[in-house]
C-alpha positions as CSV (number, residue, x, y, z in Angstrom):
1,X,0.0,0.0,0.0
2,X,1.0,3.6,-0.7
3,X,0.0,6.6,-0.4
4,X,-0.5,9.1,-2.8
5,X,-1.7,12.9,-4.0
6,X,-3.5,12.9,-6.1
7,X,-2.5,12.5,-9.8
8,X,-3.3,12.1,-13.5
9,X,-3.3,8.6,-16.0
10,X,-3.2,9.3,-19.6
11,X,-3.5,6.1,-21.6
12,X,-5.6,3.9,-23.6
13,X,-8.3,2.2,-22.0
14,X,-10.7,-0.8,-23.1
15,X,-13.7,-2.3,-21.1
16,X,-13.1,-6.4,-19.8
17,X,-13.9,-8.2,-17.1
18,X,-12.6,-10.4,-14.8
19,X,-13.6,-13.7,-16.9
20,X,-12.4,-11.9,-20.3
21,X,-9.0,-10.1,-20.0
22,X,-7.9,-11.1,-23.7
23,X,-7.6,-7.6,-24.9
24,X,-5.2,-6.6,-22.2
25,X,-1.9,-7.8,-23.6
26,X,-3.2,-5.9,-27.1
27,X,-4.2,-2.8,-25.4
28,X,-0.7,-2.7,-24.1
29,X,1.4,-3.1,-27.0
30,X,-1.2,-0.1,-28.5
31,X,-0.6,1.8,-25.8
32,X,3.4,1.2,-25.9
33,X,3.5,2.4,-29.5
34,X,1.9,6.1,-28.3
35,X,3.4,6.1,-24.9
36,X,5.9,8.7,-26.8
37,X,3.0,10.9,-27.5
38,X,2.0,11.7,-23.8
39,X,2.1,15.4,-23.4
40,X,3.8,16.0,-19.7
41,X,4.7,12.0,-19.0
42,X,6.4,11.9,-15.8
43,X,9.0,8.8,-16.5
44,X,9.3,6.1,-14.1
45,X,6.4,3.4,-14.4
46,X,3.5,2.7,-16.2
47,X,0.0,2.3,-14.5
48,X,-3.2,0.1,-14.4
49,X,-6.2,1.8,-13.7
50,X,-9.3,0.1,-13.2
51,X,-12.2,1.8,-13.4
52,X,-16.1,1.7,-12.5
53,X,-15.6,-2.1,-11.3
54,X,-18.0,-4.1,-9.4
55,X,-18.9,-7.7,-9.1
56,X,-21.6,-7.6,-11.2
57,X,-20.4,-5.7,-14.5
58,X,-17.3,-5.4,-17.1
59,X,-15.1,-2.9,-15.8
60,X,-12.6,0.0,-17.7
61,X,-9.2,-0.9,-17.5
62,X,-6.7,1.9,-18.5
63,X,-3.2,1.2,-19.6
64,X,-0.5,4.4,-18.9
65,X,1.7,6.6,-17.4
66,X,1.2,9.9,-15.1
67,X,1.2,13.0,-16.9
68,X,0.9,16.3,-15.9
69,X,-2.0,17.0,-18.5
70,X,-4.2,15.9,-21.2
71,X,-3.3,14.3,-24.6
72,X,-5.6,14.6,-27.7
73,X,-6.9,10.9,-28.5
74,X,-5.7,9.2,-25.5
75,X,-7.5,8.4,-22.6
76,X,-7.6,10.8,-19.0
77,X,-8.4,9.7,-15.2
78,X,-8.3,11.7,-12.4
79,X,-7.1,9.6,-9.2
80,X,-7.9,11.2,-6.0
81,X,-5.2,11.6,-3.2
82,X,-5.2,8.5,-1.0
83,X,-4.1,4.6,-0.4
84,X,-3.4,2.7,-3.3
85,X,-1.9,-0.9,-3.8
86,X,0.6,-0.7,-5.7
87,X,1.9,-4.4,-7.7
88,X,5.1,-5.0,-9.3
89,X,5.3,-6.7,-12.6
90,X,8.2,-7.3,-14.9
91,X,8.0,-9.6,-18.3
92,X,4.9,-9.7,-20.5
93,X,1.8,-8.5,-19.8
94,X,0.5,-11.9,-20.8
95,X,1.7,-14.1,-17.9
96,X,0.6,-10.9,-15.6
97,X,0.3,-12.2,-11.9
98,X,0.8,-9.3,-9.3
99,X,2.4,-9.7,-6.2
100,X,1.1,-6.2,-4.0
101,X,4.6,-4.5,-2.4
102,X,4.7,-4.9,1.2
């Protein structure tokens, strides 16, 4: 857990759900080809935003980086200042399992 101010993802987003996450790995590789494009990326990591989730419904799932504003064509959220898990992956999106820092 971490916490955080709050902050801006820009990124390309796509709606799954917990059964049907096949679009993730293609959303990323998307997303990796504009990542260049983000006006006001602060470097460092990539984020996972998901948004407007329950158990009941498919949920938005944002692929991106911080940035200090908006950028025509990709996607923005707002994240409120608070606790956040934070997960650590490295290798392909694909064989994505997160283990949550301690």
């Amino acid at each position: 857990m971490r916490d955080r101010d709050a902050f801006r993802a820009v990124g390309l987003s796509t709606t799954c759900s917990f059964g049907n996450t096949g679009a993730i790995p293609g959303l990323w590789q998307s997303f990796n080809a504009r990542e260049g494009n983000v006006q006001g990326a602060v470097a460092g990591m990539a984020y996972v935003v998901c948004c407007d989730a329950d158990e009941t419904r498919p949920f938005r799932y944002v692929a991106g980086v911080e940035a200090n504003g908006k950028t025509e064509g990709l996607d923005l959220v707002e994240l409120p200042a608070g606790r956040y898990v934070v997960f650590t992956h490295s290798g392909h999106i694909s064989v994505c399992w997160p283990k949550p820092e301690r």
